[in-house]
MMTF fields as JSON, N, C-alpha, C and O atoms, coordinates in Angstrom:
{
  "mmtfVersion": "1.0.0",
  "mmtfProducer": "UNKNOWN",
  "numBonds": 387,
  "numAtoms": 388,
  "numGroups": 97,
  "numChains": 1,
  "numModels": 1,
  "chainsPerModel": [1],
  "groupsPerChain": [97],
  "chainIdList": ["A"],
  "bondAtomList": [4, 2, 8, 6, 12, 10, 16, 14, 20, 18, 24, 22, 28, 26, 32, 30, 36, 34, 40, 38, 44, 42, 48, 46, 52, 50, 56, 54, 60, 58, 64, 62, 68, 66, 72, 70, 76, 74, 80, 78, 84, 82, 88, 86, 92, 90, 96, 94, 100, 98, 104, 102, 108, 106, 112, 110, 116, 114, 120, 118, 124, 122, 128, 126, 132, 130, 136, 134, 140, 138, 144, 142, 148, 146, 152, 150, 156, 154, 160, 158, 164, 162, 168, 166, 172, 170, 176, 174, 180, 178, 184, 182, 188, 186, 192, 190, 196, 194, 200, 198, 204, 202, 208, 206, 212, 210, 216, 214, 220, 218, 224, 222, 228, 226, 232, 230, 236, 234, 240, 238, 244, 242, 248, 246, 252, 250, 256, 254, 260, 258, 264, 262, 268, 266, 272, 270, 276, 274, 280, 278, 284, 282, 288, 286, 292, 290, 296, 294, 300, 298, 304, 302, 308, 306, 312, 310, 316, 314, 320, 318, 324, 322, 328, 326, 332, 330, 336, 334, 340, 338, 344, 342, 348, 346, 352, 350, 356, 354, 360, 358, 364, 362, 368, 366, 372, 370, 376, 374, 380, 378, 384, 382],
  "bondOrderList": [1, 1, 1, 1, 1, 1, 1, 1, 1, 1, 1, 1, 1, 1, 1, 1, 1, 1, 1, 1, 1, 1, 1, 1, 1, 1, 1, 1, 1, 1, 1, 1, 1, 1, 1, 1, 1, 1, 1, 1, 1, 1, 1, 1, 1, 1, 1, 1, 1, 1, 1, 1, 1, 1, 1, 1, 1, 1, 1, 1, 1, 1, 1, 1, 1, 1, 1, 1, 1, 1, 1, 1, 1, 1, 1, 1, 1, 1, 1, 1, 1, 1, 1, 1, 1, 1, 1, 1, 1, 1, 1, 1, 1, 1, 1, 1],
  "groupList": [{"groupName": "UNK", "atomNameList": ["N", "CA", "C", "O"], "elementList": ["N", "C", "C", "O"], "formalChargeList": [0, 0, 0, 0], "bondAtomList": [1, 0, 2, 1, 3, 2], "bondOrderList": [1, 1, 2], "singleLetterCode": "X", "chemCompType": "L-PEPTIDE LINKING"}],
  "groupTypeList": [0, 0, 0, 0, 0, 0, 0, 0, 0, 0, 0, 0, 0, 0, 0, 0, 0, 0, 0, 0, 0, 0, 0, 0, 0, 0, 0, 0, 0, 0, 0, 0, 0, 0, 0, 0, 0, 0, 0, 0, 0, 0, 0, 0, 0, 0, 0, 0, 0, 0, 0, 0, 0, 0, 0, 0, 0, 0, 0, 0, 0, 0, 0, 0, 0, 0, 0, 0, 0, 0, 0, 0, 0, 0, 0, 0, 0, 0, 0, 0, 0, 0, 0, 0, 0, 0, 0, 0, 0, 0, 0, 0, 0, 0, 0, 0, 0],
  "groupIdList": [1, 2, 3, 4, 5, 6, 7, 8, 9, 10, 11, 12, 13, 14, 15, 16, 17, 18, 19, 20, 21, 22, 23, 24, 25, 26, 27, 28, 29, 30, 31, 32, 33, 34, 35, 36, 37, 38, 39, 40, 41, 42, 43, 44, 45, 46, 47, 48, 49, 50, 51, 52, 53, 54, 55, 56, 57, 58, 59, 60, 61, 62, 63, 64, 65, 66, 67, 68, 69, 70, 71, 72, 73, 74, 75, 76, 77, 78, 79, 80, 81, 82, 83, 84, 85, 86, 87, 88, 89, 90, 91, 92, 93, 94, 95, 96, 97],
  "secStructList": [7, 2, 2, 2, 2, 2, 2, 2, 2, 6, 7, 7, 6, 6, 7, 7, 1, 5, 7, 7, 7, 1, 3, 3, 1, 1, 7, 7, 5, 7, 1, 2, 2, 2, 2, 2, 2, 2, 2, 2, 2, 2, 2, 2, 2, 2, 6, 6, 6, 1, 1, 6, 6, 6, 1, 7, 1, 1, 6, 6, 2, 2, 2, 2, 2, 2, 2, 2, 2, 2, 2, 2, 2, 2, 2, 2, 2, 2, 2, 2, 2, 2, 2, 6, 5, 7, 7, 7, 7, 7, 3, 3, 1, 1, 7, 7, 7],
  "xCoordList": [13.397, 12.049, 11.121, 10.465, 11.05, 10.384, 10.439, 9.486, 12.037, 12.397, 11.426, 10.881, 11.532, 10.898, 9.885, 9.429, 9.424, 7.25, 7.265, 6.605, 7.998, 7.792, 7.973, 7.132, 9.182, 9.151, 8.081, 7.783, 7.287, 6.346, 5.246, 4.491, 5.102, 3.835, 3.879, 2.956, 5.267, 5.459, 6.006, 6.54, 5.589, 5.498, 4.393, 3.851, 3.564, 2.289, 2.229, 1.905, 2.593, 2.575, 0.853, 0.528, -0.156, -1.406, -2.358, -3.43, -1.3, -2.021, -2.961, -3.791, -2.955, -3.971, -3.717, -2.611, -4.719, -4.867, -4.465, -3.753, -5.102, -5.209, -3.948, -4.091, -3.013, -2.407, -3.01, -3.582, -2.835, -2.779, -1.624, -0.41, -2.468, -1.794, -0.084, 0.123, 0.369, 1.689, 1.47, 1.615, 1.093, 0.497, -0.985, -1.438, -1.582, -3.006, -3.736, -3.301, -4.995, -6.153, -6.671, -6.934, -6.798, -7.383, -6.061, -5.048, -6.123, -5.524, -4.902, -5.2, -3.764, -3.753, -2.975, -2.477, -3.198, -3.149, -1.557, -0.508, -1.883, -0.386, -0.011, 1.18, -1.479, -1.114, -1.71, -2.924, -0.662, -1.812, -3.198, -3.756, -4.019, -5.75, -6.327, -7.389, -5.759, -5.979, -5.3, -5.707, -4.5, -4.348, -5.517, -5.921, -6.033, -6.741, -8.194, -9.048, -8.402, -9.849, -9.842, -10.672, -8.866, -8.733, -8.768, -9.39, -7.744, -8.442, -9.165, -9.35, -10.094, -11.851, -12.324, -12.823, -11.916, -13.205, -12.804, -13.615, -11.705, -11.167, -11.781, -12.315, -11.757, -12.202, -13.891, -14.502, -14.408, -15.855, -16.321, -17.128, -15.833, -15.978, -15.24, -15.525, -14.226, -13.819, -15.245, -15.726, -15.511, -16.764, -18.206, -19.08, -18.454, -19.945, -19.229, -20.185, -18.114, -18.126, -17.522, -17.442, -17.121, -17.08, -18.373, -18.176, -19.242, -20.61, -21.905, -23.1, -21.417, -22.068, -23.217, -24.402, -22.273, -23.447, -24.075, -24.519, -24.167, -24.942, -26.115, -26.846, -26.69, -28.18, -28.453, -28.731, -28.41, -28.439, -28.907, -28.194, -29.74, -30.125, -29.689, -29.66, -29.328, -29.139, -27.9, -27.762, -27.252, -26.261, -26.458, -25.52, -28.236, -29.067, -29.233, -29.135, -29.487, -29.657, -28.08, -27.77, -27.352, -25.712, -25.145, -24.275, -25.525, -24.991, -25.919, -25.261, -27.387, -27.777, -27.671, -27.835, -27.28, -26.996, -25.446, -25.426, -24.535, -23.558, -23.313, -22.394, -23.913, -23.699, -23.534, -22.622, -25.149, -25.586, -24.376, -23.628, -24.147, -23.25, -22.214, -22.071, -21.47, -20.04, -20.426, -19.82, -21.028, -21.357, -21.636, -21.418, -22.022, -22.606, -21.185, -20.682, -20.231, -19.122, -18.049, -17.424, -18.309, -16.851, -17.414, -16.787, -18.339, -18.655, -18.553, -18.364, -18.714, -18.119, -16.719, -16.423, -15.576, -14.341, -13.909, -12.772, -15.041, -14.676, -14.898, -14.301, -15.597, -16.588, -15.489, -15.194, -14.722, -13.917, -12.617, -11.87, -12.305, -11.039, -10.776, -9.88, -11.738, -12.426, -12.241, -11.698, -12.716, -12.761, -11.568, -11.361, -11.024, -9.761, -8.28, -7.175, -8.472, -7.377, -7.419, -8.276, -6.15, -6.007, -7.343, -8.119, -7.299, -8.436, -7.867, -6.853, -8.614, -8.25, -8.116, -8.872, -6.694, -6.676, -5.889, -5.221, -5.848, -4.572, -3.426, -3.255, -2.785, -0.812, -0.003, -0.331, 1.123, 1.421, 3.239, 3.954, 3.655, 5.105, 4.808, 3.772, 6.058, 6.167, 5.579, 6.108, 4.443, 4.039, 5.126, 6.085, 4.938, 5.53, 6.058, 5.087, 6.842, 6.945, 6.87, 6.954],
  "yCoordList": [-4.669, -5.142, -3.989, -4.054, -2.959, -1.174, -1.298, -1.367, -1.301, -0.55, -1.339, -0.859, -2.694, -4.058, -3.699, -3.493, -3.612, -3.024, -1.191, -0.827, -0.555, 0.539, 0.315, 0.703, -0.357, -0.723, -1.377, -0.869, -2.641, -2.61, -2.207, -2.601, -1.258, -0.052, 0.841, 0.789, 1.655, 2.332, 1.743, 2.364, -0.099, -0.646, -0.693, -1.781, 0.437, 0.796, 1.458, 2.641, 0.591, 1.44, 1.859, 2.477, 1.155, 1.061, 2.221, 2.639, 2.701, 3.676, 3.561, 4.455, 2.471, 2.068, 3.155, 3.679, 3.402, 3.877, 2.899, 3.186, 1.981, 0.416, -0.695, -1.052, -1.085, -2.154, -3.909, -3.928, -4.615, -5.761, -6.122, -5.923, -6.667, -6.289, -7.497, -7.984, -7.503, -8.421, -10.038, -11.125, -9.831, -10.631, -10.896, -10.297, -11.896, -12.048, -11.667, -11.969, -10.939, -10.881, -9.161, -8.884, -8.137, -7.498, -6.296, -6.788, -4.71, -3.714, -3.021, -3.302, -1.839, -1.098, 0.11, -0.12, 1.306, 2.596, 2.561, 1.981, 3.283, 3.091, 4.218, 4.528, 5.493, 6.426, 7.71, 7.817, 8.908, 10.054, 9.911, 10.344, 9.514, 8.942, 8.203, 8.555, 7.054, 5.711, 6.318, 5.699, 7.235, 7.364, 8.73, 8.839, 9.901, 10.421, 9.866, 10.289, 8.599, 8.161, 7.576, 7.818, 6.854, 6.322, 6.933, 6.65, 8.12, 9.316, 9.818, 10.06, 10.288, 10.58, 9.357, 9.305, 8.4, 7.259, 7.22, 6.873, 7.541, 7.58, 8.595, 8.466, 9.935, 11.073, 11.032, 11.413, 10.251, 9.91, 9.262, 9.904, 7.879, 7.003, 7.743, 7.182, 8.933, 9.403, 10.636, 11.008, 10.921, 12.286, 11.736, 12.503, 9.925, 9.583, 8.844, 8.573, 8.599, 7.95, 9.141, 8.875, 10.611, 11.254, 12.215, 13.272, 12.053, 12.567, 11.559, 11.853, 10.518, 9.704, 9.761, 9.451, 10.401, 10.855, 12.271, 13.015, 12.629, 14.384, 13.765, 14.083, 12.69, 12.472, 11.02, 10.3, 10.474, 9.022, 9.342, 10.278, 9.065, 8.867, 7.524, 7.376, 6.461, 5.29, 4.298, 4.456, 3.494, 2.645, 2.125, 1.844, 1.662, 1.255, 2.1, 1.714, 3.243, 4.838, 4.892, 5.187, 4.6, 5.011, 4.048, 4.384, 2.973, 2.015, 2.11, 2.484, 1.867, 1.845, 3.42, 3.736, 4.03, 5.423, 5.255, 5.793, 4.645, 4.669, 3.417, 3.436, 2.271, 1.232, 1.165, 0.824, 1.766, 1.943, 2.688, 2.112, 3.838, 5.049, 3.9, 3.351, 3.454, 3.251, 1.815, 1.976, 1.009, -0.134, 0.462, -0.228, 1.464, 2.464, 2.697, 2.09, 3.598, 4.344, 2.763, 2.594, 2.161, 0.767, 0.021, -0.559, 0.13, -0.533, 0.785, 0.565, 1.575, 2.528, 2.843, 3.481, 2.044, 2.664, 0.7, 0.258, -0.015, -1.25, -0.928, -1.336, -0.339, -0.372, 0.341, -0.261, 1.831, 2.793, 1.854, 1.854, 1.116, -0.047, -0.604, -0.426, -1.283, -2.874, -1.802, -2.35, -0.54, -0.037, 0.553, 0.451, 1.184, 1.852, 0.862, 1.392, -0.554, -1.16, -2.61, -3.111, -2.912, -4.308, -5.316, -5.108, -6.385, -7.065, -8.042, -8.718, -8.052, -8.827, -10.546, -11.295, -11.008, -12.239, -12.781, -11.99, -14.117, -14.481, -14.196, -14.442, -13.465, -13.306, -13.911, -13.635, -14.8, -14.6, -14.586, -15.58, -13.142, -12.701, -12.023, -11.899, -11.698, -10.722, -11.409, -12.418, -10.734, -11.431, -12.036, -11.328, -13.302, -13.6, -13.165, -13.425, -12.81, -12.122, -13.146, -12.627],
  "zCoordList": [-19.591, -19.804, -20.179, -21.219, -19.383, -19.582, -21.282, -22.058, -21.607, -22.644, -23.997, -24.991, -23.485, -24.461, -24.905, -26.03, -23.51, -23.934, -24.717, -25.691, -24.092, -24.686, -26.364, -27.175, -26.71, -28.077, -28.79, -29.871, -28.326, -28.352, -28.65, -29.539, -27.777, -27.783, -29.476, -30.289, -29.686, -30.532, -31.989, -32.908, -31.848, -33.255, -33.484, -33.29, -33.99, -34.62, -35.691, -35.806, -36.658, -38.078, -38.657, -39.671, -37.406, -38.255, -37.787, -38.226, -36.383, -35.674, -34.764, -34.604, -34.065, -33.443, -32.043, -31.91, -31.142, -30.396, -28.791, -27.828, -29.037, -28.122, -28.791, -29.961, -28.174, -28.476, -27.626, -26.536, -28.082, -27.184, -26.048, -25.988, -25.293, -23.643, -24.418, -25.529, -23.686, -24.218, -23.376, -23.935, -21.924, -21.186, -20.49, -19.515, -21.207, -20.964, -21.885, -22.996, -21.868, -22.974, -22.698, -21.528, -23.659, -23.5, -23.967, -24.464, -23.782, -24.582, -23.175, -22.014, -23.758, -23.197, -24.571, -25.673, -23.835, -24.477, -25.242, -24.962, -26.09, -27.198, -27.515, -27.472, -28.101, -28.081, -27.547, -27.374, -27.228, -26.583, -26.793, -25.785, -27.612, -27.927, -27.12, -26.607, -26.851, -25.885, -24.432, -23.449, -24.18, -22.652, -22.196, -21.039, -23.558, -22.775, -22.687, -21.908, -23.825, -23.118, -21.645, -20.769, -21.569, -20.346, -19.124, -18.1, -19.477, -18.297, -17.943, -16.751, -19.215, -19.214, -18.231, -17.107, -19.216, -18.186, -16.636, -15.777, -16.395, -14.571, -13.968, -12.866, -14.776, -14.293, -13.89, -12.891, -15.427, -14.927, -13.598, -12.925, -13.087, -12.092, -11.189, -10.131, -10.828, -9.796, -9.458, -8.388, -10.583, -10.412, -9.991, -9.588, -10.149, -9.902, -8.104, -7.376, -7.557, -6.74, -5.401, -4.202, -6.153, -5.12, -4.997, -4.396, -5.33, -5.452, -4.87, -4.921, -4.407, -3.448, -2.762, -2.886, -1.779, -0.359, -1.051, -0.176, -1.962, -2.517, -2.519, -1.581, -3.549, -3.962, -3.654, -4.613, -2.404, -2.022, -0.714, -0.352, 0.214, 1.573, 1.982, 3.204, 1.246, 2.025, 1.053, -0.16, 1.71, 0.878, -0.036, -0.783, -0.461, -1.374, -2.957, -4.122, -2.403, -3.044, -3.644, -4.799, -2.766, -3.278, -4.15, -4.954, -4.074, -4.931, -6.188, -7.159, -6.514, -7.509, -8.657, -9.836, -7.306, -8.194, -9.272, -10.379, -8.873, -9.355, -9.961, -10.779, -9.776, -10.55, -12.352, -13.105, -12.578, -14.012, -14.526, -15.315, -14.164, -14.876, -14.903, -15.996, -13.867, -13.777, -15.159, -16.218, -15.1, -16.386, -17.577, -18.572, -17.725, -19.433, -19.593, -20.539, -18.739, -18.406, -19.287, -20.334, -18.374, -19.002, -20.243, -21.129, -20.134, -21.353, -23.15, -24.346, -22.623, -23.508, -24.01, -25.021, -22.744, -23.06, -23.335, -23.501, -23.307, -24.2, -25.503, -26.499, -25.437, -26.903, -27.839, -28.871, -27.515, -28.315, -28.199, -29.177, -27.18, -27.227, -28.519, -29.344, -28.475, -29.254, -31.075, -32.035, -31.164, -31.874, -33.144, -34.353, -31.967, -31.889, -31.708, -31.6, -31.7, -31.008, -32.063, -32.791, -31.731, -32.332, -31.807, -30.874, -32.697, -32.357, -31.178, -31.351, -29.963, -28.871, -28.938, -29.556, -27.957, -28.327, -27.277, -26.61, -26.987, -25.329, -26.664, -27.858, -25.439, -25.885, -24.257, -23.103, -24.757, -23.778, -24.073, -24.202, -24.123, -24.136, -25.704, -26.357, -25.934, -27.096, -28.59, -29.055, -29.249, -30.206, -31.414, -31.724, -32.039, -32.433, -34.344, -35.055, -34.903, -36.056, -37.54, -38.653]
}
């Protein structure tokens, strides 16, 4: 099954960065491009949620501090997805040829 999807992944003659998921709606990374945005964007939401308690006095303070970023943050690595990637659609099992 591994081997299925990996094949999959590396039938990209168009170069896309983002493939379509194989099950359900939405992308995942295909090539070195699409796995280091993805890491950026982890690295971002790991750097605004371990920085918390620095500039927040209260749970109020801590949440609205990190809300905005973490929504600008995903909606950006939709945005280079959507961009960079096949156009999204329900799949459900190996697309058909």
């Amino acid at each position: 099954m591994i081997k299925k999807y990996i094949d999959y992944l590396k039938d990209n003659p168009e170069g896309f960065w983002f493939k379509r998921k194989r099950y359900g709606w939405g992308w995942t990374p295909a090539t070195w491009q699409g796995w280091a945005v993805v890491a950026g964007y982890l690295l971002v939401v790991l750097y605004l949620f371990r920085n918390i308690g620095m500039a927040s006095s209260s749970a109020q303070d801590a949440l609205m501090g990190v809300t905005a970023p973490v929504i600008i943050a995903t909606a950006i690595l939709i945005y280079i997805s959507y961009k960079k990637g096949e156009k999204p659609r329900w799949q459900w099992g190996p697309p058909k040829k």
